[in-house]
N, C-alpha and C positions, 0 to 999 in steps of 0.2 A: 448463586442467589437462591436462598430457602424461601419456602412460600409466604412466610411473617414479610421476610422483604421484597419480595415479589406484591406483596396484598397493598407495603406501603409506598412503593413505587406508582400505582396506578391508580392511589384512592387520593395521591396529590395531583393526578389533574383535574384540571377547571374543565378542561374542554373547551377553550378558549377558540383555538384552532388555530394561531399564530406559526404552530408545526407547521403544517399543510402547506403555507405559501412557501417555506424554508425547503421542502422536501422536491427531491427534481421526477419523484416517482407520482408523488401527488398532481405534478402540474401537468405531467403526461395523460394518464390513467384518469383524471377526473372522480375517482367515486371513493365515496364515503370510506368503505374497506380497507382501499392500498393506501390512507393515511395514516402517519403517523397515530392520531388521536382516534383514527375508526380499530387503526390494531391497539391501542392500549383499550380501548373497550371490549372487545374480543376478549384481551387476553383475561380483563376483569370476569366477565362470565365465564369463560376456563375455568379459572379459578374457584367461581362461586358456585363449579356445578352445574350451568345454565346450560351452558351446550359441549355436546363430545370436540373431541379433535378429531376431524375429520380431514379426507383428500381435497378439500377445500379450504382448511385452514394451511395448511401445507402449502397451497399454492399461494394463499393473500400473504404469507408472510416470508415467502422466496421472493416476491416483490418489493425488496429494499434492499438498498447500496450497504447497507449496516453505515454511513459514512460520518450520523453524527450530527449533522447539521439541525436536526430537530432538538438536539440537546441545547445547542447554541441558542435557540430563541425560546425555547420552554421559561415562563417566567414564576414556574412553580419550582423549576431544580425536579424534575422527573429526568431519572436517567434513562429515557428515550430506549438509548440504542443496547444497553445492556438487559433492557426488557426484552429488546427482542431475538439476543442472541440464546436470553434462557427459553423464552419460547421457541427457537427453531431448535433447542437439546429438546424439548418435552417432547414436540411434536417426532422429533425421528425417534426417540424412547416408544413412543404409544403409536406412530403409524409407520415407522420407518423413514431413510434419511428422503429426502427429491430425487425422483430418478433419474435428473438429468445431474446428477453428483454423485451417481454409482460409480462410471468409468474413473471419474477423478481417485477415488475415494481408493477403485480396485488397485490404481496405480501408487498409489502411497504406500498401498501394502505391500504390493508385492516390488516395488523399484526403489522406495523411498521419497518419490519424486510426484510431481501434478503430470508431467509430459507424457508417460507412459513410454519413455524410454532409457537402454540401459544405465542403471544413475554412472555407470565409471566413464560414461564419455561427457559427465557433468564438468568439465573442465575442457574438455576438446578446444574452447574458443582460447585458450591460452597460447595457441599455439601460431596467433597471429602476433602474440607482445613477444618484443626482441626484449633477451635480458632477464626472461621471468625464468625463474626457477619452483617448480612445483613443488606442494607442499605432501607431506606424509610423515609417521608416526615418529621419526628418528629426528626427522630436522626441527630445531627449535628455534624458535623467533616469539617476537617482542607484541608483533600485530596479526592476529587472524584477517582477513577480509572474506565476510560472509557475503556470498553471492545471490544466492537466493532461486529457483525453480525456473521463472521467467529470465532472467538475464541469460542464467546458463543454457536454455535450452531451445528461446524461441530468439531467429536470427537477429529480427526487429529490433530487438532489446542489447544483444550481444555487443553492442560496440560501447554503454554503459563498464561493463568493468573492463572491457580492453582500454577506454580510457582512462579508468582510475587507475589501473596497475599502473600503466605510463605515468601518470603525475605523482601516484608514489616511489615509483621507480626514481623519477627528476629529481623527487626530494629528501632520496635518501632514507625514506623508510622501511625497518626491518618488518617485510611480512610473507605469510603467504599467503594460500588459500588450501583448504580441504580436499579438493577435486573429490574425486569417488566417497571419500569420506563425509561430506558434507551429507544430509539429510535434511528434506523439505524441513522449515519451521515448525508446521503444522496449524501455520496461520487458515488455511482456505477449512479444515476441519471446526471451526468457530461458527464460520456460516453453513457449514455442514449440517452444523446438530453432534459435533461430535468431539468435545471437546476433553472426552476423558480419555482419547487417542493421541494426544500430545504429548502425555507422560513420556513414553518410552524413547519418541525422538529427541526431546528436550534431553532426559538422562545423558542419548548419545553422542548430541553436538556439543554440551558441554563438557564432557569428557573426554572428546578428540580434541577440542582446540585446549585444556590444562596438558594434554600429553605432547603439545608439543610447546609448551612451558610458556603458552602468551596468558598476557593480562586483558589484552586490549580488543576490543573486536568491533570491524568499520562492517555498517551496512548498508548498502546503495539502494535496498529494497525497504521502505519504510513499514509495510507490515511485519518483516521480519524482527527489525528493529523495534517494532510495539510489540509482540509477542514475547520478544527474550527479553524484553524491561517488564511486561504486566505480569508474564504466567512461568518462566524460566528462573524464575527469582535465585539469581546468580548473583556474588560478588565479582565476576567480570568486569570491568569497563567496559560500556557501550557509548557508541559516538553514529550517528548517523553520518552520510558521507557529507552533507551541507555542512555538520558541526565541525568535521573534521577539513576540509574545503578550507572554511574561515579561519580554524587554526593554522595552516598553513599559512594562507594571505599575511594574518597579525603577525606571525615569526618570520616573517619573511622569507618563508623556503621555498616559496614559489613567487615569482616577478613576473606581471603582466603589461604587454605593451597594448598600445594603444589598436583599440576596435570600434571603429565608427557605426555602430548599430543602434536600431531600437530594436525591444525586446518587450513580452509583457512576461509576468512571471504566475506560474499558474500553482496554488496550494494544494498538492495531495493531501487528500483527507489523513491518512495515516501518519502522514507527516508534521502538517499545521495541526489542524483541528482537533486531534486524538491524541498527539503528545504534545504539543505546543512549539513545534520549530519553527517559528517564522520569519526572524532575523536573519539566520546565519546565510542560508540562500539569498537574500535580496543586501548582505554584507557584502560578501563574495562577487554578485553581478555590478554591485556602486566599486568594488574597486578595480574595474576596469577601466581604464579608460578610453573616452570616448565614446561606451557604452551609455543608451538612456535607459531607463525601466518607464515602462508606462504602466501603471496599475491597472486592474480590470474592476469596473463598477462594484462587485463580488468577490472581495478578496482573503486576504488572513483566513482568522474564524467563519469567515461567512461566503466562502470560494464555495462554488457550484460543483458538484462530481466530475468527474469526467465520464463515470458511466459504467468504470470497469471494477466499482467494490463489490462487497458482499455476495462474491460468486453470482451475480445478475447476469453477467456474460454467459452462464451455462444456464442457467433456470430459463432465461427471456433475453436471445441476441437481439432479439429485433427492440426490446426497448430499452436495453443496452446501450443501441446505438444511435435509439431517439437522443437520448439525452448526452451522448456524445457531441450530436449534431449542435443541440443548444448550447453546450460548451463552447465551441468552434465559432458558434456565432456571436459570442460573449466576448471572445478572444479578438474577431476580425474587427470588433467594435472598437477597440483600443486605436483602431488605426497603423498599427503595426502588422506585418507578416511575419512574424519569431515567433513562438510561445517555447520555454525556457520550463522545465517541471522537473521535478529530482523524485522522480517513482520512475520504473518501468512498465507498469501498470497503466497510469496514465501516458506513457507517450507511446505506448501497443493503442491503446483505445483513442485517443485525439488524432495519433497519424493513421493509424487504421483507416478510420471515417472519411479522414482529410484526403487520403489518397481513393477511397470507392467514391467518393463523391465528387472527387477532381477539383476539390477546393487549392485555391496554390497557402497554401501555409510550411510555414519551416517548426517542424516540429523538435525540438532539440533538449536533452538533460544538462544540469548542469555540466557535468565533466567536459562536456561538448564544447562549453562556453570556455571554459577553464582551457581547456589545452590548448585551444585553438589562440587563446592571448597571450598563452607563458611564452615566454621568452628564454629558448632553450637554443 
């Protein structure tokens, strides 16, 4: 974003402040600053020369999910959240990145990875699916599955593609995974401030998975999937695992019997809001049967964070997990104890909270849902 469109990003808001009730950081924090509409003002004097970037601007603008929801009720069309992902480049260009995103930041360089551990055991949890065969430079297949940082490497999250493999495994489809080959996205570098460090890993993922001659590539991590569709600009196929889920159901290569649950279904921002997947998840839970969905007051476009976007977890845990909490209780309002999410992200930060805070909720991804009904 050049400063001509950066000047006309910010000089179409009214100042309405419609933002600020949408925003889950706004209803925490209460003050003018950490609003959406206090940081388009901000960013206007940046701009205009009014005031420096200082270790103060650094901090009022680590306080946002980056998740979006401000664009949703913006009734001028300000794209909100890509203002401020060019203000979090400026600021780490002129004051350096937030130091609570060094260690990340040191681990992508030197590992590849956000965990800061060896990236070749990025594949280790394979080793619980019967029947998988790993993937490397020689063997060719039809489907990559991109796993993503969190699945691979934090345990919470691990049973996400132990499930999918299983249900592509059921259904007959040719894939692998990258294991050691794989390389973070370079999604968490956007909230960084760091977004001209994505080159190098983009070039690499997409020239490990053409070498082993796939088209198609499934990702269970919806940042990763908005990354390789917005800034990878690749002729690949890209399917997130929801899109891919439902294709299955409609072809019938996978058959579900019957599951007497309620359930409510919760939209990752990366997922819903940011690229528009809403259906295919809330397809896939209607064709179970015996399963109900119960909507949450806050749904589709207009679903609440869960707490864990825009690197917030590292910048400010603690209101991270405020707004975790107001999820959870968004969720127990349904009247159900399931909440059903297809991010890792989100069901690390909803079962996180749920479990320190000894809430009983059943926190679950779709695939969760999925294998437990097929009928194998």
């Amino acid at each position: 974003m050049n400063s001509k469109v950066l000047a006309g990003e910010f000089n179409q808001c009214i100042k309405c402040g419609l933002c600020q009730a949408a925003c889950p950081v706004s209803s925490e924090l209460m003050l003018e600053k950490f609003t959406p509409r206090g940081k388009v003002q901000l960013a206007r004097f940046y701009a205009k020369a009014l005031l420096p970037l200082t270790d103060n601007y650094r901090d009022i603008f680590s306080k946002c999910l980056l998740c979006g929801s401000c664009n949703v009720t913006c009734p001028s069309g300000v794209d909100i959240q890509s203002l401020f992902i060019y203000m979090r480049a400026e600021i780490a260009r002129c004051r350096g990145v937030h130091p609570a995103f060094d260690k990340m930041i040191a681990s992508l360089e030197k590992n590849k990875n956000i965990s800061g551990e060896d990236n070749m055991e990025r594949g280790d949890w394979t080793d619980q699916v019967p029947f998988f065969k790993k993937g490397n430079s020689s063997q060719m297949c039809e489907t990559i599955y991109f796993v993503g940082c969190v699945s691979s490497f934090f345990p919470m999250a691990q049973k996400i593609p132990e499930n999918l493999c299983r249900i592509m495994i059921s259904a007959g489809e040719d894939f692998a995974v990258l294991g050691g080959d794989e390389w973070c996205c370079g999604f968490p570098l956007l909230g960084a401030g760091l977004p001209e460090k994505i080159r190098d890993l983009a070039h690499h993922n997409i020239e490990r998975v053409k070498a082993m001659g796939a088209r198609k590539i499934i990702f269970s991590c919806p940042s990763c999937y908005r990354v390789w569709k917005e800034i990878y600009q690749t002729d690949l196929s890209l399917y997130s695992s929801a899109e891919f889920l439902e294709q299955l159901v409609l072809t019938k290569r996978i058959v579900f019997k019957e599951l007497p649950v309620s359930v409510t279904y919760h939209d990752p921002c990366d997922l819903g809001r940011n690229t528009g997947i809403f259906d295919p998840p809330r397809n896939v839970l209607k064709a179970v049967p015996g399963l109900r969905l119960v909507e949450m007051e806050n749904n589709k476009a207009r679903s609440l964070c869960c707490g864990g976007g825009g690197n917030l977890e590292s910048a400010d845990p603690e209101l991270s997990s405020r707004i975790a909490v107001k999820k959870i209780e968004e969720v127990l309002k349904t009247g159900t104890q399931t909440v059903i999410t297809s991010c890792q992200q989100c069901l690390r930060s909803i079962k996180g909270r749920a479990t320190k805070s000894r809430i009983d909720l059943k926190v679950l991804d779709l695939t969760d849902i999925v294998l437990k009904a097929m009928s194998v």
